[in-house]
FIVEXVO-734808 format. One record per atom (N, C-alpha, C): residue in three letters; y negated, z, x. Coordinates in pm, whole numbers, plus 50000, padded with zeros to 5 digits. Example, Ala and Ser with C-alpha at 12.3 -4.5 7.8 and 13.67 -1.06 7.14 Angstrom:
BEGIN
ALA505695078051319ALA504505078051230ALA503305078051320SER502255070851285SER501065071451367SER499975078751290
***
This chain:
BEGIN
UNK957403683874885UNK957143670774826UNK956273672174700UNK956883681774619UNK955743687174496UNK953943690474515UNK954363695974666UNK952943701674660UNK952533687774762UNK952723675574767UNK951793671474873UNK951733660974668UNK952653658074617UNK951953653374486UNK951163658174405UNK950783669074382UNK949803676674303UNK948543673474417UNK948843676274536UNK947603672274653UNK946643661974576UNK947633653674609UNK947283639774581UNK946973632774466UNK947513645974324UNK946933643374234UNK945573643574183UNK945213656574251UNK943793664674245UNK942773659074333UNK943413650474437UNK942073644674534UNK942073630774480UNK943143624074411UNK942873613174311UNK941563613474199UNK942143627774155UNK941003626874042UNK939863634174025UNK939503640274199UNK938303639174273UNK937373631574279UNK938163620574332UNK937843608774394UNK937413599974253UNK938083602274129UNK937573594874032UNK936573597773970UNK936423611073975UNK934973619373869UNK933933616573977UNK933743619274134UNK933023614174213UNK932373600874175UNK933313588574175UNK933073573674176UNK932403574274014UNK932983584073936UNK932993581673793UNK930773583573798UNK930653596773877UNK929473600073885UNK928383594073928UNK929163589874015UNK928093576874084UNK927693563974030UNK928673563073965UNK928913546173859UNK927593553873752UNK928203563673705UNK926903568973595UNK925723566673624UNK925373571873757UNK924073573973773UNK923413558773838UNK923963550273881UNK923433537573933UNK923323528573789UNK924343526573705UNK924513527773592UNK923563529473472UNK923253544073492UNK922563545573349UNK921053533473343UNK920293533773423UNK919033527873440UNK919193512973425UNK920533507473483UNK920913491573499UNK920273480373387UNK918983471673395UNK919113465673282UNK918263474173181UNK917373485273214UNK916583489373103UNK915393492873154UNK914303498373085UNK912663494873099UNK912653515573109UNK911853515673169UNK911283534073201UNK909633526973130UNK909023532573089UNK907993530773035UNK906573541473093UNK905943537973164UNK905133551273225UNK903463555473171UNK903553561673064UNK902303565473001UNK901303570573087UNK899973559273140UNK898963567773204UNK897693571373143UNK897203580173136UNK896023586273076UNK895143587473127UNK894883572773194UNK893553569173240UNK893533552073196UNK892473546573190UNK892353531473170UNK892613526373263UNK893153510273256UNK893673503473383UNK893223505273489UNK891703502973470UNK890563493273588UNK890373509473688UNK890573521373661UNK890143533273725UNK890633537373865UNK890723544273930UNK891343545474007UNK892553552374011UNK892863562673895UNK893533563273801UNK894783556973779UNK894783543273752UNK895193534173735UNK895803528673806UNK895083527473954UNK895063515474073UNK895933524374160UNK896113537974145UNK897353547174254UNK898423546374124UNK898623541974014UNK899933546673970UNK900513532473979UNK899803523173974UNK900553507473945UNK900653505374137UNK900893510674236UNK901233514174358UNK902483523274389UNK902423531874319UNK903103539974284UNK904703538074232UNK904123530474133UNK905733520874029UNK906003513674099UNK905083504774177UNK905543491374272UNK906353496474357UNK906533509174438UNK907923512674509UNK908993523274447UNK908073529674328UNK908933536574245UNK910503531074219UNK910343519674149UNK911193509774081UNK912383507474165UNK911603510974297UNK913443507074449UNK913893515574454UNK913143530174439UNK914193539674406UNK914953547374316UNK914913540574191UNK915713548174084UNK917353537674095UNK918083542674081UNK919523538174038UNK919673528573938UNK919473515573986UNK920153509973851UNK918343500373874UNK917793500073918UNK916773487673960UNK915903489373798UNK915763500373751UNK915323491373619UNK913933487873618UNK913193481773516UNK911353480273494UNK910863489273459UNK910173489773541UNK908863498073483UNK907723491673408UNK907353495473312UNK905723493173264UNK904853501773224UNK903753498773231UNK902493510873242UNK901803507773056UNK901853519273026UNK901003518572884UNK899803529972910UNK898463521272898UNK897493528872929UNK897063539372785UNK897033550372807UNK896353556372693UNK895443565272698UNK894033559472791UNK892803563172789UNK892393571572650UNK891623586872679UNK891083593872523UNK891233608072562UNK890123614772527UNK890333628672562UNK890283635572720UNK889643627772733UNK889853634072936UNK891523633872972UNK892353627472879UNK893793625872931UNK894543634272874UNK894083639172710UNK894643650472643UNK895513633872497UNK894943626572495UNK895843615872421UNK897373613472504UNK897473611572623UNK898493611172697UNK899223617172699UNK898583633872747UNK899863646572773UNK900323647672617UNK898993647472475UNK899763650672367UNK901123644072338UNK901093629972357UNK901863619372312UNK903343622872367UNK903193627772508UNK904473626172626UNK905123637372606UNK903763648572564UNK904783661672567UNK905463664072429UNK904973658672334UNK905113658872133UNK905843649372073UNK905793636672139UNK905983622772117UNK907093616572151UNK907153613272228UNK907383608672333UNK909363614472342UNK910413604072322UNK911453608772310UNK912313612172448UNK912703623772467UNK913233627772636UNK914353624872636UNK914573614272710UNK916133601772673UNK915713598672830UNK914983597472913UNK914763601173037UNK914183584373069UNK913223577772977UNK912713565372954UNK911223564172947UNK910593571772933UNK909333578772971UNK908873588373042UNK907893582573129UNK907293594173261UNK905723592573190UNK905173606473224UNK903543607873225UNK902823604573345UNK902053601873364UNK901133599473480UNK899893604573402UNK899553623273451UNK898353629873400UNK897423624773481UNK896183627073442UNK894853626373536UNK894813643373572UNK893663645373667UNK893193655773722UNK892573666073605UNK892863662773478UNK892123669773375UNK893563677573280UNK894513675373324UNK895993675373259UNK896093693573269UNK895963700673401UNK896133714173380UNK894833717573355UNK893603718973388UNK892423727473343UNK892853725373111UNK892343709373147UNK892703714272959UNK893623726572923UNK894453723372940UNK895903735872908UNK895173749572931UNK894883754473068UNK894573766573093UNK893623776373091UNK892633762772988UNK891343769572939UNK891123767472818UNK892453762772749UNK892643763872629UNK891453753472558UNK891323739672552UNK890573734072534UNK890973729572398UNK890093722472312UNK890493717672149UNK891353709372225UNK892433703972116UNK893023692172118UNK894073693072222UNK894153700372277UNK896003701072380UNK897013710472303UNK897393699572298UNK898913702572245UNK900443702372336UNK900173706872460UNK900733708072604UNK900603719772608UNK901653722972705UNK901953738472749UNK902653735872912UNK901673736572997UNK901693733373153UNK903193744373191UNK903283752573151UNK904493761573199UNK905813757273186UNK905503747873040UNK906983740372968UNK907063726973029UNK906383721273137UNK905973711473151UNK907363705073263UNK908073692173252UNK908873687973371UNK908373679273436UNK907523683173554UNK906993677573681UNK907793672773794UNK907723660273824UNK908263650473899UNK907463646074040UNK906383648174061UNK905993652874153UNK904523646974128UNK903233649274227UNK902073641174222UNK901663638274334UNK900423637574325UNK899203632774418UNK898033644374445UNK898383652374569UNK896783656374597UNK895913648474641UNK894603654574562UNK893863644874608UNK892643653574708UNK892523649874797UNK891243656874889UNK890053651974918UNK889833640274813UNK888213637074855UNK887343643474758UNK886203650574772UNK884963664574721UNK884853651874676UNK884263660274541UNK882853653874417UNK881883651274502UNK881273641374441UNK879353640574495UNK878483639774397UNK877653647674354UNK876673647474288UNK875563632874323UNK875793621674265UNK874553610674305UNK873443607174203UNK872443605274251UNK871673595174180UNK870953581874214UNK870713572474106UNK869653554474131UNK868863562874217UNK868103555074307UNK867073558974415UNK865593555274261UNK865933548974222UNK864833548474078UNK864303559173986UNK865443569273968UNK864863578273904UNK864103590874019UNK864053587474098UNK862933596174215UNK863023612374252UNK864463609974222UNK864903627074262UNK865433628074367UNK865063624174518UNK865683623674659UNK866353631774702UNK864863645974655UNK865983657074729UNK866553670474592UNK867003682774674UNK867313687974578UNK866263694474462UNK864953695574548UNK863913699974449UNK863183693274401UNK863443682174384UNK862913672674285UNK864033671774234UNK865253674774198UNK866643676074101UNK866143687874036UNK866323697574078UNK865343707873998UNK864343709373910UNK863563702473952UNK862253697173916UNK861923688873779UNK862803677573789UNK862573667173720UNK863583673673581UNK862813667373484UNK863223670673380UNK863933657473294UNK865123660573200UNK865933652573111UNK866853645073211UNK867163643273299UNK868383636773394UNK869373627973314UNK869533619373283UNK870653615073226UNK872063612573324UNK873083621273290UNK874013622273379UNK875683614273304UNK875763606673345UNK877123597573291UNK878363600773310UNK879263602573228UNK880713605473234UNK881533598173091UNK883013600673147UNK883623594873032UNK883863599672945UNK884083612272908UNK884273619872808UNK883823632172798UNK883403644472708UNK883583656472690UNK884663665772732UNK885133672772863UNK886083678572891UNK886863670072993UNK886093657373078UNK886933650373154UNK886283660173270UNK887203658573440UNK886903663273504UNK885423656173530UNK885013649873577UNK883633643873609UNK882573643773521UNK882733653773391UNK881963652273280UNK881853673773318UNK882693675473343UNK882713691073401UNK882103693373502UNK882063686273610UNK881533686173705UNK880203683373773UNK879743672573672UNK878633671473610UNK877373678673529UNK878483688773507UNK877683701673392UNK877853711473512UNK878723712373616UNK878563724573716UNK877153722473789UNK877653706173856UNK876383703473952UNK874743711073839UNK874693705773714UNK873273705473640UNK873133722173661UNK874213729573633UNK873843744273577UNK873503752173741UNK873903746873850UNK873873756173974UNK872573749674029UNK872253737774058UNK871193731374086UNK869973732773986UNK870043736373879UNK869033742973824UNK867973734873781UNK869093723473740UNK868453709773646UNK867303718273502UNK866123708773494UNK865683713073353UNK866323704173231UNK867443705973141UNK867303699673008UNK868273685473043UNK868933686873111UNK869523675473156UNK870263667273040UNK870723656773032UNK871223651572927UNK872563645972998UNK873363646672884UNK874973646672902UNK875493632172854UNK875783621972869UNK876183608472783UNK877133601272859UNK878213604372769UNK879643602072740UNK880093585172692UNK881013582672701UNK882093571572623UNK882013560472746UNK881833563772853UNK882143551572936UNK883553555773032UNK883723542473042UNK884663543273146UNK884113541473259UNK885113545873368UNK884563546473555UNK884073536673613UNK884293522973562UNK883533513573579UNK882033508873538UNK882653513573436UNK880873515473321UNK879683522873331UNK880223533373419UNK879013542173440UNK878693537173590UNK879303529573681UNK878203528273796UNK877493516173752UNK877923506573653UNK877113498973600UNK875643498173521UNK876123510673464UNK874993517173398UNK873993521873470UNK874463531173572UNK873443533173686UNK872663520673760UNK873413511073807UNK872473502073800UNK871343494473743UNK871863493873606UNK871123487573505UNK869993494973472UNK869903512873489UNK869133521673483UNK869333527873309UNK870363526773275UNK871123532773151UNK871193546273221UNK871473548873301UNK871723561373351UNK870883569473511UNK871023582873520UNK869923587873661UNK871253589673744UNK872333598073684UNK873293601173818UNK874573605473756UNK875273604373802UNK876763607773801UNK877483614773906UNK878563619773894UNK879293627373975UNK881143619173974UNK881193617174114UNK882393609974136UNK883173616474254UNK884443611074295UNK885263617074423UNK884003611474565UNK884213606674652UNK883553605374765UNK884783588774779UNK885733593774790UNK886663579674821UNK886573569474735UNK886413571874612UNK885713562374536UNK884653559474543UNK883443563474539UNK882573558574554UNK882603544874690UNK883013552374800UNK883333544274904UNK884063530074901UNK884993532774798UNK886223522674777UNK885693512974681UNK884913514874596UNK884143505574469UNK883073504874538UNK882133515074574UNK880803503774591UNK880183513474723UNK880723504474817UNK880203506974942UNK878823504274987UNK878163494474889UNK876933492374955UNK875843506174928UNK876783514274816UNK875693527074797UNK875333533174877UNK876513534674965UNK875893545175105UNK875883540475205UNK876273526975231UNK876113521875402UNK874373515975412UNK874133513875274UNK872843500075278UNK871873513575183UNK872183522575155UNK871183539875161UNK870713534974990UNK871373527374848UNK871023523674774UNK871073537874664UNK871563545974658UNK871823559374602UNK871323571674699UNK870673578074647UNK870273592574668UNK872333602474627UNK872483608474757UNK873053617374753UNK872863632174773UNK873143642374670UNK872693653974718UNK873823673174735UNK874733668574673UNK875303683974677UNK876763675574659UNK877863686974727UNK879523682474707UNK880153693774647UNK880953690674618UNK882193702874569UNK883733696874704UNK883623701274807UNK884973706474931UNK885743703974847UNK887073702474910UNK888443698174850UNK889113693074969UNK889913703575008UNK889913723874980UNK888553726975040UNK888383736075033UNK886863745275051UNK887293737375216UNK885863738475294UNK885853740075427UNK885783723275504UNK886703718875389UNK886903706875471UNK886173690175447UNK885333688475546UNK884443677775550UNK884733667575471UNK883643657475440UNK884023647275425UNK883263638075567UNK884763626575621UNK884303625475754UNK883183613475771UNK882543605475702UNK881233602175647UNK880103608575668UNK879243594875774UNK877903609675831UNK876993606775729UNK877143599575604UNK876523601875479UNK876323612775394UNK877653614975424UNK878623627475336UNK879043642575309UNK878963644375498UNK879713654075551UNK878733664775598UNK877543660475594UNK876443674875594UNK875863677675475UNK876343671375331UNK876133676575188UNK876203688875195UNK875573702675087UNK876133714775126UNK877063712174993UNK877753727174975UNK878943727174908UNK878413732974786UNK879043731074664UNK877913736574547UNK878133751374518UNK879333757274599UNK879723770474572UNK878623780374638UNK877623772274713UNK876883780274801UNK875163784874745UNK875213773274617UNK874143776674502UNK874583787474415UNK875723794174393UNK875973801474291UNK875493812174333UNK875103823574228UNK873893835574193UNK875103846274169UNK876433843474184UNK877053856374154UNK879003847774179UNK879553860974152UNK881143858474140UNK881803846774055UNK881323855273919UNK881443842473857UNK881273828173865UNK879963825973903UNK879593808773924UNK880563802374052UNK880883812874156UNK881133809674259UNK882703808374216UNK883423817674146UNK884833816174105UNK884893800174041UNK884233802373973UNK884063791073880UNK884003776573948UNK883473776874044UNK883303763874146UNK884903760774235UNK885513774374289UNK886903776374362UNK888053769274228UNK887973771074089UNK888343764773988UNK888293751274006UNK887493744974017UNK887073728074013UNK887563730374104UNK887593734774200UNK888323732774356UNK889513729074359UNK890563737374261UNK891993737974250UNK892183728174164UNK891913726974061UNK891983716873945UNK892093702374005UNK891043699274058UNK890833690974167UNK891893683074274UNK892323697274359UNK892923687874450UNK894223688974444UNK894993692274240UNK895803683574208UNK895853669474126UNK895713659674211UNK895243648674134UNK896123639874007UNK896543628274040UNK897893624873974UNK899243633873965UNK899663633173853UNK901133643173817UNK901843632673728UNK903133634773770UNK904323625873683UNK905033636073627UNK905203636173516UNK906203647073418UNK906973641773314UNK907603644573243UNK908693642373147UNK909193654373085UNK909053643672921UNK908873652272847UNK909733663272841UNK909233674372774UNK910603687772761UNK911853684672695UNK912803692472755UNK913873687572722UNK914813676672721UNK914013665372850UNK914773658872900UNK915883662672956UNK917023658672965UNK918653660973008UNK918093660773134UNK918863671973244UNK918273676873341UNK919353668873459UNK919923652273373UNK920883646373467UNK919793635373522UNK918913631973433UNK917803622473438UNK917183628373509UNK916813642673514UNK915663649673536UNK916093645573713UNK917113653273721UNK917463656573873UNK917393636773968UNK917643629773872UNK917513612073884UNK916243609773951UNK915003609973867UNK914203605973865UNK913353615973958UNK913733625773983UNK913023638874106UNK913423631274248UNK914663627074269UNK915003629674355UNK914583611074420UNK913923599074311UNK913433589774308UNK911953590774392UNK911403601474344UNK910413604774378UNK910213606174514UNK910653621074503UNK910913620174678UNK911233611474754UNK911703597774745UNK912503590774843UNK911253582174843UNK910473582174723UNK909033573074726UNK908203580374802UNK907843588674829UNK906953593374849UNK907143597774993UNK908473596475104UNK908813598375187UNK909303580675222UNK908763571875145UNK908953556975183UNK907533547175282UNK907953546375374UNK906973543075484UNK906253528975418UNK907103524775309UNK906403511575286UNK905193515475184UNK905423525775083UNK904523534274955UNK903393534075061UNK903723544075151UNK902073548975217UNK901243534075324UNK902143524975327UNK901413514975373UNK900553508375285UNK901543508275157UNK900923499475042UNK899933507375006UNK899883519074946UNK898923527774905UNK897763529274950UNK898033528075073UNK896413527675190UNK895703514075165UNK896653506875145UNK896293490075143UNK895593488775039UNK896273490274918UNK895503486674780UNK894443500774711UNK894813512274737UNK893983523074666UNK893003527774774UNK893263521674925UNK892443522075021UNK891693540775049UNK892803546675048UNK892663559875086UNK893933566575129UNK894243577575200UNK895543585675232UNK896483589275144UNK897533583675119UNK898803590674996UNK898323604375058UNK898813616974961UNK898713630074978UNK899703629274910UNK901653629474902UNK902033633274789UNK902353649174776UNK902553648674692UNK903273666574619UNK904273663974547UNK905173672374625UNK906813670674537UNK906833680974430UNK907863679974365UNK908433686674247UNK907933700274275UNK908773706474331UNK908213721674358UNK906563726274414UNK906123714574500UNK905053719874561UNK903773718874401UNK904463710974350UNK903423705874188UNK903813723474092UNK904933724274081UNK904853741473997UNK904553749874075UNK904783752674161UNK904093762674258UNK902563758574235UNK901933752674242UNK900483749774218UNK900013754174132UNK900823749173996UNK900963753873855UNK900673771373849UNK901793777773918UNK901733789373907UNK900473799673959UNK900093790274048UNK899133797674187UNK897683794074079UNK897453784073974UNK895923784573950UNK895073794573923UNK893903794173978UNK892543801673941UNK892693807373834UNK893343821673782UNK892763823573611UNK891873837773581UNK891063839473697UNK889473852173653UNK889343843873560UNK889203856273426UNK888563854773312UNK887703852873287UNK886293857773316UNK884953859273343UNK884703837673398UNK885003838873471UNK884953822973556UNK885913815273451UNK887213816973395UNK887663807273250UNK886893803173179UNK885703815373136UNK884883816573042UNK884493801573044UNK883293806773178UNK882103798073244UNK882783781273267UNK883813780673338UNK884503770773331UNK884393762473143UNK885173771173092UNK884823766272935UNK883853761772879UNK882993766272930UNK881573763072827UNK881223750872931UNK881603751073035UNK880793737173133UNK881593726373045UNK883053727273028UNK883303717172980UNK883443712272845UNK882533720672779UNK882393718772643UNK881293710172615UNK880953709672456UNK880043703572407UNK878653709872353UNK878463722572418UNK877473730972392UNK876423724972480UNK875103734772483UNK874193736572572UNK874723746972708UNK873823742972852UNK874673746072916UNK874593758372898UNK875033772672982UNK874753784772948UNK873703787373064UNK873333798073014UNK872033805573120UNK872653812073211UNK872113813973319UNK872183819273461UNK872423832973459
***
């Protein structure tokens, strides 16, 4: 009789720390705001996969709470990670949403990061697989690649110093074997195909799905000169018969280096969006909001919506497959270098 009461004591108060646990965790979120810092401007695309993102996010955390998005465009997305990883109090009420510029900063040691990708709590992201395209106005009269060569002062548009498309931009100029090209910064992703129109600008470098997704008349109605891609992953097309016989820019490089250096943008690349939280978040939230993720990102309604409004393929990456990535990046020294100086504010380097 003793021992079926102690039984029954212990599966009582099983049964209560269980219920107790569960009440916690539906609980904690009930009635409060998660706040999600993105480090890109609204209007970007950037932007337009994370506010998709929250829209089914929000069904799966415990406890229904709001989300809201605080944009903090600056730095190729080094204002953001500083804020989230320094700032930013780990009470498990703030998530990051990095851009594609979040690990190269870190691992090439760029001014101004104050992040440490190793210390970093990743919640999962977004690969992204659509290649760069090197474009230009059909106005400035550089059709093919040797008249890119050729022509001298290029004005090439990006948003910042050290953003990926401002890097990429300096790869395309230095392998293509631009003369004197000119570098001009401070727009946003909207601003610079505007500019190109207006003839503020000769060419820019963007994903391929964007371009497609914002301004389709560039390549169906032949209004842009396209000429070189950066693969993402190496090998694999873009399925666009605009697109998909571009050559690859790793195939201009003169040595290891340039060519490492290109496999870099490669990796950097096709980790796109990342959700993290800050260090030292309580690892009860942590394990909360991971396991939110996953259920989003394995939610048939996310990848409907996602296709619908960002009008391209979810790719997600879970928790682990995002540090494993982490761990696996590109780091030849020689190619860090080269990488570095593309995304700096120097002249480009010589061949």
């Amino acid at each position: 009789m003793r021992q079926l009461a102690v039984t029954a004591f212990f599966g009582t108060l099983l049964y209560l720390v269980l219920v107790g646990h569960g009440f916690s965790q539906s609980s904690f979120y009930a009635g409060k705001t998660i706040t999600i810092v993105v480090g890109t401007e609204a209007a970007g695309s950037g932007g337009v996969r994370v506010r998709v993102l929250a829209s089914v996010l929000k069904n799966h955390i415990p406890g229904n709470p709001t989300l809201v998005m605080e944009y903090m465009p600056g730095g190729g997305g080094k204002k953001a990670a500083n804020y989230v990883y320094r700032s930013a109090r780990p009470d498990g009420f703030t998530i990051g949403s990095m851009s594609s510029g979040f690990l190269p900063g870190a691992l090439l040691e760029e001014d101004g990061v104050l992040y440490d990708i190793d210390k970093t709590i990743y919640l999962g992201g977004q690969a992204l697989f659509a290649p760069y395209v090197l474009l230009s106005r059909k106005e400035a009269g550089v059709s093919t690649l040797e008249k890119v060569g050729a022509a001298k002062g290029i004005r090439i548009g990006a948003q910042s110093v050290g953003h990926i498309s401002y890097t990429g931009g300096r790869m395309f100029a230095l392998l293509l074997n631009m003369k004197e090209p000119k570098f001009i910064t401070g727009y946003g992703g909207d601003e610079i195909d505007l500019a190109l129109e207006r003839g503020e600008l000769d060419a820019r470098v963007n994903p391929a799905d964007t371009i497609l997704r914002r301004n389709p008349d560039w390549v169906e109605k032949d209004m842009m000169d396209f000429h070189a891609i950066i693969e993402v992953p190496r090998g694999r097309k873009h399925p666009h018969p605009r697109l998909n016989k571009l050559p690859d820019l790793a195939s201009f490089g003169r040595s290891d280096r340039e060519r490492n250096a290109v496999e870099m943008y490669r990796a950097f690349r096709q980790v796109g969006m990342i959700l993290v939280l800050p260090p030292r978040t309580a690892k009860d939230k942590v394990q909360i909001l991971q396991e939110a993720v996953r259920k989003t990102f394995t939610d048939p309604h996310f990848h409907e919506e996602y296709k619908r409004i960002a009008r391209e393929e979810a790719a997600p990456l879970m928790p682990e497959e995002i540090e494993k990535a982490v761990r696996e990046l590109p780091r030849q020294r020689d190619a860090m270098e080269l990488f570095k100086k593309l995304a700096g504010p120097d002249p480009l380097p010589r061949r």
